[in-house]
N, CA, C and O atoms as a Tinker XYZ file with bonds, in Angstrom:
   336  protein
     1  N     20.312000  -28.395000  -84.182000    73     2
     2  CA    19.648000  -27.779000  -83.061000    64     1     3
     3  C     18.194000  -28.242000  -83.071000    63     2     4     5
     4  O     17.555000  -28.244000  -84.123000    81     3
     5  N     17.621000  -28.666000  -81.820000    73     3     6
     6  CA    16.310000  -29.154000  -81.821000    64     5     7
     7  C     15.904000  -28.069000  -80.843000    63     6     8     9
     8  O     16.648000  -27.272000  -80.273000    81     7
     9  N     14.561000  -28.188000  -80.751000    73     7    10
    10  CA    13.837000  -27.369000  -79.973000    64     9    11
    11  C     12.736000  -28.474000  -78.807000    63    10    12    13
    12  O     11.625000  -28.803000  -79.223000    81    11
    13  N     13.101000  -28.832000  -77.727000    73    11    14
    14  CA    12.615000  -29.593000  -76.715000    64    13    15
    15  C     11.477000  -28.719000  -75.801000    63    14    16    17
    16  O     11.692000  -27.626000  -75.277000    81    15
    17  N     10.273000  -29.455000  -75.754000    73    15    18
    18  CA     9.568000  -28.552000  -74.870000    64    17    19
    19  C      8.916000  -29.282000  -73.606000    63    18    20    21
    20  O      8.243000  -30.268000  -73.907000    81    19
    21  N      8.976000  -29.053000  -72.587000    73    19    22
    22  CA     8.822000  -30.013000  -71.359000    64    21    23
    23  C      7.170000  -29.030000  -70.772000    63    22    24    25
    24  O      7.162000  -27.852000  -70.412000    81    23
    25  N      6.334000  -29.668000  -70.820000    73    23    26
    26  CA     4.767000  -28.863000  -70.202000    64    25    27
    27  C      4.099000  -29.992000  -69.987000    63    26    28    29
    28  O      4.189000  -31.150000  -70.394000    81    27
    29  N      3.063000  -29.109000  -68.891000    73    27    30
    30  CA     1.956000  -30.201000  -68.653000    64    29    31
    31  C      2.295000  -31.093000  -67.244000    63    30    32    33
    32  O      1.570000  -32.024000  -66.895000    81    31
    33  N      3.479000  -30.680000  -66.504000    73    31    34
    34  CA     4.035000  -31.008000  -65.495000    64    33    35
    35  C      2.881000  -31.296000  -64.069000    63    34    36    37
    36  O      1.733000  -30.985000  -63.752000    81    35
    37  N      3.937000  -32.016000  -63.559000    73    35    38
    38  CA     3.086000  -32.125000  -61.655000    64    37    39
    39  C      3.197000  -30.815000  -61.101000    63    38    40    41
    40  O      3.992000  -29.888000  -61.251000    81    39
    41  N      2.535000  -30.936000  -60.659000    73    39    42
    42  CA     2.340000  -29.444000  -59.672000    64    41    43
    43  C      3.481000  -29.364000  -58.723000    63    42    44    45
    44  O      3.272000  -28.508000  -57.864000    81    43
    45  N      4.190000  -29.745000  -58.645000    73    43    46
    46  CA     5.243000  -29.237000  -58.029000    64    45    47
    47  C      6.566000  -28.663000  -58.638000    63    46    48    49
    48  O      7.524000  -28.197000  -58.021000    81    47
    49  N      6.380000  -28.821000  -60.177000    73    47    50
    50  CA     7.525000  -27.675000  -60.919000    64    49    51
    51  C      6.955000  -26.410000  -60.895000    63    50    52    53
    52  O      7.617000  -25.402000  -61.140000    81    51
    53  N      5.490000  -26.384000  -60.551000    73    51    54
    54  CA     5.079000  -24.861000  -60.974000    64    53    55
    55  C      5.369000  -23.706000  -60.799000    63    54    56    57
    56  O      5.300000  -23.228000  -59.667000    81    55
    57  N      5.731000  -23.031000  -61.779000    73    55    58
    58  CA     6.581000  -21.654000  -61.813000    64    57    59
    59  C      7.132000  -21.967000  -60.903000    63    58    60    61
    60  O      6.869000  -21.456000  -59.814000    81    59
    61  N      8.364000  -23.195000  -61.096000    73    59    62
    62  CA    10.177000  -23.089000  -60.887000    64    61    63
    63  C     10.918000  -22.892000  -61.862000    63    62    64    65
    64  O     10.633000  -23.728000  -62.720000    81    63
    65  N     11.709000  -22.244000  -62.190000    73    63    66
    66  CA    12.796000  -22.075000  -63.292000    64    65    67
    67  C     13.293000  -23.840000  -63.213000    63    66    68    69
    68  O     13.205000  -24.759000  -62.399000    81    67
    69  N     13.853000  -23.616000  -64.614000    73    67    70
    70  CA    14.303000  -24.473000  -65.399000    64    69    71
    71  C     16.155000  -24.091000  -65.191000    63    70    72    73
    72  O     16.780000  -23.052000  -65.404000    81    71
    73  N     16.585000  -25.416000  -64.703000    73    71    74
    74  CA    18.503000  -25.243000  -64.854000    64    73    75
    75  C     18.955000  -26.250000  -65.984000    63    74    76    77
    76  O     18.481000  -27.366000  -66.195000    81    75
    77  N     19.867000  -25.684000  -66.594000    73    75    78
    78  CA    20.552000  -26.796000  -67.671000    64    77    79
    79  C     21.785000  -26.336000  -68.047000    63    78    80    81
    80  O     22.106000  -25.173000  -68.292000    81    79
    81  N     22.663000  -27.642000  -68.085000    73    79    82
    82  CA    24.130000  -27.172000  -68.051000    64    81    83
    83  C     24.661000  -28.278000  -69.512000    63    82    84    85
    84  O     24.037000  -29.208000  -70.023000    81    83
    85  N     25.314000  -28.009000  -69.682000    73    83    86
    86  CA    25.973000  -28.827000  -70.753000    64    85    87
    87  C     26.945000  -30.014000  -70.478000    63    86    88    89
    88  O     28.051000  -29.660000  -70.886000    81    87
    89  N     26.979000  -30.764000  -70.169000    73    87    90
    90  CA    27.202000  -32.314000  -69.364000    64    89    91
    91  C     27.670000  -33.223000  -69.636000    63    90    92    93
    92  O     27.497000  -34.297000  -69.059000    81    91
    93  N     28.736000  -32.927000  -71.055000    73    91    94
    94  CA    29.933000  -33.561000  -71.863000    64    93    95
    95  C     31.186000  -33.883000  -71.011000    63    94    96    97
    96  O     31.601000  -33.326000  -69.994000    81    95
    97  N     31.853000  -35.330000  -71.969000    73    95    98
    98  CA    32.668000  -35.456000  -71.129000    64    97    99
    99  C     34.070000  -34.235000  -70.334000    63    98   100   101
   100  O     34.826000  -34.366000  -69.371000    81    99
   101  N     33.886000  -33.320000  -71.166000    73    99   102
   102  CA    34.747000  -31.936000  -70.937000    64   101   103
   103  C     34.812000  -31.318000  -69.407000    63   102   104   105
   104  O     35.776000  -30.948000  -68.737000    81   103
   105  N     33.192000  -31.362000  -69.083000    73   103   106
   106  CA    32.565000  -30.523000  -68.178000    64   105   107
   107  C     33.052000  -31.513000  -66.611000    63   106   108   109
   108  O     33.615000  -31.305000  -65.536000    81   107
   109  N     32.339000  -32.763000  -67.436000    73   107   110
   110  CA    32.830000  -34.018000  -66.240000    64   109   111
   111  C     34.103000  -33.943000  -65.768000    63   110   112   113
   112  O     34.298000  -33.994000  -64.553000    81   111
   113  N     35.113000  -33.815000  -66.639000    73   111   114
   114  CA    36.755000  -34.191000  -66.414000    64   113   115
   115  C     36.879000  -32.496000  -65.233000    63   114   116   117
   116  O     37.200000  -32.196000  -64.083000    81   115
   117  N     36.578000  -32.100000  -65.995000    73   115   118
   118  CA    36.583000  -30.404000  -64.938000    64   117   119
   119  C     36.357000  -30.703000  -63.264000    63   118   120   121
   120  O     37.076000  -30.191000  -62.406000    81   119
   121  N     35.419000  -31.470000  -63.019000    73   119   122
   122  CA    35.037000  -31.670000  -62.016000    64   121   123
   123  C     35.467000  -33.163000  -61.220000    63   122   124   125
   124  O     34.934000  -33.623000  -60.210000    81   123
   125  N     36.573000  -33.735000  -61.994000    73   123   126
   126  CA    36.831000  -34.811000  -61.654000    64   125   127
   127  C     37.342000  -34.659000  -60.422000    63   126   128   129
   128  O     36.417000  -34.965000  -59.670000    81   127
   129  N     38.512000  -34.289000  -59.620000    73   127   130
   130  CA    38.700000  -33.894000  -58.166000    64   129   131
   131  C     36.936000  -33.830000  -57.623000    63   130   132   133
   132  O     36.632000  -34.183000  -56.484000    81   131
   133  N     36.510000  -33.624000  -58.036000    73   131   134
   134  CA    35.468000  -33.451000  -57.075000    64   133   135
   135  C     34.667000  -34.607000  -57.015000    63   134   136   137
   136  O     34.480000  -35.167000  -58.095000    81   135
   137  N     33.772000  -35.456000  -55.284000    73   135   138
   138  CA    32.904000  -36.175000  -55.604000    64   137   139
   139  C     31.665000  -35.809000  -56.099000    63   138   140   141
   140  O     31.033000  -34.860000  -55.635000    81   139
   141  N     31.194000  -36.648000  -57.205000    73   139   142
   142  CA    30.464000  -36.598000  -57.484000    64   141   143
   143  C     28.804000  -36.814000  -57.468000    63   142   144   145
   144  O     27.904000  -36.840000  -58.308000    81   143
   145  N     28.960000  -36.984000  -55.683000    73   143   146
   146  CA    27.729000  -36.742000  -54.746000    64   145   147
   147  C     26.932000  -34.961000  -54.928000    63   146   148   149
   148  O     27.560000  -33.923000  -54.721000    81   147
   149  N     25.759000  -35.016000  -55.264000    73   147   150
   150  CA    25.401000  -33.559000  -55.188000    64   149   151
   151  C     25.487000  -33.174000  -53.683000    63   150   152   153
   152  O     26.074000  -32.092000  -53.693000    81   151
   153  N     25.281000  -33.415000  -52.739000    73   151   154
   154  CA    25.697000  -33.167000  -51.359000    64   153   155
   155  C     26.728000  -32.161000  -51.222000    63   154   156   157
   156  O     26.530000  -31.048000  -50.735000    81   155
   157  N     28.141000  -32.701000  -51.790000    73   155   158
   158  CA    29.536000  -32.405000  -51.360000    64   157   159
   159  C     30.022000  -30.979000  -51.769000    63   158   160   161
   160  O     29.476000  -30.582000  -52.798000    81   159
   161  N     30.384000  -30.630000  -51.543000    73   159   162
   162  CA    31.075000  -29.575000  -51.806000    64   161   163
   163  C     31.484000  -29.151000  -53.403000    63   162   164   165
   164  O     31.096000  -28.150000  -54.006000    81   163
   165  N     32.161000  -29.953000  -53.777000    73   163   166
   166  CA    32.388000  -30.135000  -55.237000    64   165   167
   167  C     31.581000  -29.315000  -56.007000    63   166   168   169
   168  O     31.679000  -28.094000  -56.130000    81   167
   169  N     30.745000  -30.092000  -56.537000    73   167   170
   170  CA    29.504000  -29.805000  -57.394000    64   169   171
   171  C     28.795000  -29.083000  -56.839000    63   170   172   173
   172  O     28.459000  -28.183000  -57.608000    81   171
   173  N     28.197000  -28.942000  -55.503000    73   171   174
   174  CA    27.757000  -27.877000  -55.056000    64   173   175
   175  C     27.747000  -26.630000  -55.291000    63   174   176   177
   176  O     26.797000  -25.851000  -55.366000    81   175
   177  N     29.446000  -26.381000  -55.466000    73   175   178
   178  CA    30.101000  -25.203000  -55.825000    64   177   179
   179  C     29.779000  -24.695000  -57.226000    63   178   180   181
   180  O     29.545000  -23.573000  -57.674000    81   179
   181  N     29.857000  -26.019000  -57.805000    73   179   182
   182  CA    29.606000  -25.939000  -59.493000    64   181   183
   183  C     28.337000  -25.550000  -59.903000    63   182   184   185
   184  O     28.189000  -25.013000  -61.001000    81   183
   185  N     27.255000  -25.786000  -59.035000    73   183   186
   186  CA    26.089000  -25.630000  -59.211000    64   185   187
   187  C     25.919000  -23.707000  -58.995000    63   186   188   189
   188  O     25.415000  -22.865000  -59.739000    81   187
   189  N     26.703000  -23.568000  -57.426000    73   187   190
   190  CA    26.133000  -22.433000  -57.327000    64   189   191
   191  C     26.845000  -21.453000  -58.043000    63   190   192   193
   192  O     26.778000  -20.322000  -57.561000    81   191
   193  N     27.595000  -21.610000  -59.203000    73   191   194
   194  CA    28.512000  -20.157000  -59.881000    64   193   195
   195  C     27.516000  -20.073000  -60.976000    63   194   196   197
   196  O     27.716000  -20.801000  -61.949000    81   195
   197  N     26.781000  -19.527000  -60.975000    73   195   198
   198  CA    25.593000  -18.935000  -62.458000    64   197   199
   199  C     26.038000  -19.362000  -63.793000    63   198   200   201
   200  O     25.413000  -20.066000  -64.585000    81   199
   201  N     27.530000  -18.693000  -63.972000    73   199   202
   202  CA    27.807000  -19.002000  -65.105000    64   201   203
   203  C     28.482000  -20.543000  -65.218000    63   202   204   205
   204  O     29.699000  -20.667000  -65.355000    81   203
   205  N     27.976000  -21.196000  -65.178000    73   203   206
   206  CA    28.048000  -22.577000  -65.208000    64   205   207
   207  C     26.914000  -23.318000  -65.802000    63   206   208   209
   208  O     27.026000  -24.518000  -66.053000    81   207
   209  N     25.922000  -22.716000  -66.017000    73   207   210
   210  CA    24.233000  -23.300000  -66.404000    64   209   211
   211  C     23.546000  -22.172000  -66.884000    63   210   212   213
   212  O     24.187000  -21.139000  -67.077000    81   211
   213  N     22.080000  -22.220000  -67.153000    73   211   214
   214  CA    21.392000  -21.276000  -67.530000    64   213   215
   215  C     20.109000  -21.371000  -67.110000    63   214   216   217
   216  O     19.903000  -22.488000  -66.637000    81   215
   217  N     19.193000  -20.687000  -67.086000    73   215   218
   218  CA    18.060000  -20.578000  -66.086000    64   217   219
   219  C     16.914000  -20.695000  -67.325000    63   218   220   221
   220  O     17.163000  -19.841000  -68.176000    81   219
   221  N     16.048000  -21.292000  -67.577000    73   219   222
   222  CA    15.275000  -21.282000  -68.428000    64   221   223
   223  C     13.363000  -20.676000  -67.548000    63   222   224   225
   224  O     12.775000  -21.652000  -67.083000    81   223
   225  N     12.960000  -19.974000  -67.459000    73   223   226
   226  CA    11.788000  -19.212000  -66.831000    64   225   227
   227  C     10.893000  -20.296000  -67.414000    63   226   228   229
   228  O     10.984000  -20.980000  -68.434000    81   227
   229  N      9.853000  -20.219000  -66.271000    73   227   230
   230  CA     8.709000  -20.926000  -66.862000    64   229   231
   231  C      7.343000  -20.368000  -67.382000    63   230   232   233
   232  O      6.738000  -19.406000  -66.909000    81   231
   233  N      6.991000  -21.094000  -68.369000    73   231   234
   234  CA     6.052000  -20.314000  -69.289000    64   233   235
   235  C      4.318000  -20.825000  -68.917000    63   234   236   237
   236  O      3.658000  -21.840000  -69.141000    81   235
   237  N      4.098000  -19.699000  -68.338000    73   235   238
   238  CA     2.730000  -20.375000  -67.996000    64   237   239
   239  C      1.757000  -19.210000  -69.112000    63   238   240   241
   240  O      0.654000  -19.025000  -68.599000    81   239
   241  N      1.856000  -18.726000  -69.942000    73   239   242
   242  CA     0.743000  -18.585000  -71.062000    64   241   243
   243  C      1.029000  -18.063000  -72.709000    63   242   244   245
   244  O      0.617000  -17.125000  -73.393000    81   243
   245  N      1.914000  -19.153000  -72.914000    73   243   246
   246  CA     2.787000  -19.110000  -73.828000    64   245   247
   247  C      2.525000  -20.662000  -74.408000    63   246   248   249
   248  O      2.146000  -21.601000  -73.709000    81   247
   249  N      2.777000  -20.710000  -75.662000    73   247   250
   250  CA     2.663000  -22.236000  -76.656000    64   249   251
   251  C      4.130000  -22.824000  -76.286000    63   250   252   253
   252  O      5.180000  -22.187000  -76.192000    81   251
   253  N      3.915000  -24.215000  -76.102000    73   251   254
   254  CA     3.085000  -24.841000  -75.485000    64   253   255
   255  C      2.849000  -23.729000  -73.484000    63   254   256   257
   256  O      3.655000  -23.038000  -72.862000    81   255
   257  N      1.515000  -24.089000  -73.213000    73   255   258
   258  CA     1.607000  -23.340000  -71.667000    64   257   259
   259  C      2.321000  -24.216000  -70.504000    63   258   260   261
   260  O      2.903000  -25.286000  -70.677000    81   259
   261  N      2.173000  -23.623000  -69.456000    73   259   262
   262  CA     2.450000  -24.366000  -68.510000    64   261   263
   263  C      3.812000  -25.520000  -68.691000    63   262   264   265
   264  O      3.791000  -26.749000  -68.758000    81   263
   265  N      4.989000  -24.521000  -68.735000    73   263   266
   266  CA     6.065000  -25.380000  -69.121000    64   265   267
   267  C      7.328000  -24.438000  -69.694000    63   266   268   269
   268  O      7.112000  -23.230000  -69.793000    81   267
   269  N      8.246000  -24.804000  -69.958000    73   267   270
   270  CA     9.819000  -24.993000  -70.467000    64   269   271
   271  C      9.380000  -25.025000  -71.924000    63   270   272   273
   272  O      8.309000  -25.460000  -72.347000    81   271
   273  N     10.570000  -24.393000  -72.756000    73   271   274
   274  CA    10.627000  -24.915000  -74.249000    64   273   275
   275  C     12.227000  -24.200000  -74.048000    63   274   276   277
   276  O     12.675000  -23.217000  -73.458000    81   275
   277  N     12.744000  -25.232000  -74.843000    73   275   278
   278  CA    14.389000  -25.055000  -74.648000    64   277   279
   279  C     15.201000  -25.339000  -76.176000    63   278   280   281
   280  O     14.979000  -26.446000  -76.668000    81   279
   281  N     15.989000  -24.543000  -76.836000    73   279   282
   282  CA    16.407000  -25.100000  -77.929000    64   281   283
   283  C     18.215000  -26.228000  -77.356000    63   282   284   285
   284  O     19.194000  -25.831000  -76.724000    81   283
   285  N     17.989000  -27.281000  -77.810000    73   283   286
   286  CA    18.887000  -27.734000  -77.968000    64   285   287
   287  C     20.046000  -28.127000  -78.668000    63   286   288   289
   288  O     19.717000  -28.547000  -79.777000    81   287
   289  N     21.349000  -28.169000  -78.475000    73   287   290
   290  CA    22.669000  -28.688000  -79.405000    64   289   291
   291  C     22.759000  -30.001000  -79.944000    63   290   292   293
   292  O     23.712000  -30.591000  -79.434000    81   291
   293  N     22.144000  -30.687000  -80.771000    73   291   294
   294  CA    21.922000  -31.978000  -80.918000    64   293   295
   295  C     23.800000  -32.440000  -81.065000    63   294   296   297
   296  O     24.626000  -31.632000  -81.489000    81   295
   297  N     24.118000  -33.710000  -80.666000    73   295   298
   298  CA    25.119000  -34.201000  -80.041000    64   297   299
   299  C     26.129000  -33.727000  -78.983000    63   298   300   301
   300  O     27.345000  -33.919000  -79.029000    81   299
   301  N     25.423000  -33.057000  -77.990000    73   299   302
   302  CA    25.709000  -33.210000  -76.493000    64   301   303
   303  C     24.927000  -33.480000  -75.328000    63   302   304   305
   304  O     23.698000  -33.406000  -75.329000    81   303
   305  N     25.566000  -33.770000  -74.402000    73   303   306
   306  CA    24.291000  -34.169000  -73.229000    64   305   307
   307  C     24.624000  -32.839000  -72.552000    63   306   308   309
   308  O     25.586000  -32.071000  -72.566000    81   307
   309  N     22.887000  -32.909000  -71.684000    73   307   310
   310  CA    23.263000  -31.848000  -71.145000    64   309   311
   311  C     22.393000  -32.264000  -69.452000    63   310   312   313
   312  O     21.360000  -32.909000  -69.631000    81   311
   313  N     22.643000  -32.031000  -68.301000    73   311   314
   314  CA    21.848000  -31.903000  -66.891000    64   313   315
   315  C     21.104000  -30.546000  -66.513000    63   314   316   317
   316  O     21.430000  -29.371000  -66.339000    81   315
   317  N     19.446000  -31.625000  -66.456000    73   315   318
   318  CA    18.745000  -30.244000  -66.033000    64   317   319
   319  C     17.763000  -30.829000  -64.661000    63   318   320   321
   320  O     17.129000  -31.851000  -64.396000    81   319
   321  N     18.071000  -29.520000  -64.003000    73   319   322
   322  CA    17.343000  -29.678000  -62.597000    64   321   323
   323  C     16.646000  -28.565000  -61.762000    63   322   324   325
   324  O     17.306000  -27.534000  -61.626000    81   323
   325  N     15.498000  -28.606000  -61.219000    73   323   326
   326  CA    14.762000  -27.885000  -60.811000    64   325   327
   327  C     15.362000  -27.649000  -59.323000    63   326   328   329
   328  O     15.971000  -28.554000  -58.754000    81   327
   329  N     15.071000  -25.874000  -58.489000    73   327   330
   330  CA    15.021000  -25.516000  -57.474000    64   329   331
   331  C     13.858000  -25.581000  -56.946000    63   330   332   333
   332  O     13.058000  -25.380000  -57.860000    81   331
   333  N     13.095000  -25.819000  -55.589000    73   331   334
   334  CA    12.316000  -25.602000  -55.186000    64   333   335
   335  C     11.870000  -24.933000  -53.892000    63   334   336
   336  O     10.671000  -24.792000  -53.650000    81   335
């Protein structure tokens, strides 16, 4: 387990939550019927069921500030993406 910390960002993550999903080939095959355009329906869907990802809050006066700190599973990938 590592501990990843993303701060110090452009002003346009500011105080957006943080999304991250776990992005192994497991998760992929799950979604294989589906295209894999974020557009489509598919993934769309996948995106919007909560329990599918996790929301990481952003830390604006906290070590490091202005930013994310996330512990990670070292040997898996995982997709993370901001709402705005």
């Amino acid at each position: 387990m590592r501990r990843v910390a993303f701060y110090d960002t452009d002003s346009n993550f500011y105080m957006n939550p943080m999304h991250i999903a776990q992005w192994d080939a497991s998760q992929v095959t799950a979604l294989s019927g589906a295209d894999t355009d974020w557009a489509t329906t598919g993934i769309a869907a996948w995106k919007n069921e909560e329990t599918n990802y996790s929301v990481i809050p952003y830390k604006e006066k906290k070590d490091p500030m202005n930013g994310w700190a996330v512990p990670f599973v070292t040997g898996h990938k995982y997709m993370i993406w901001w709402t705005t």
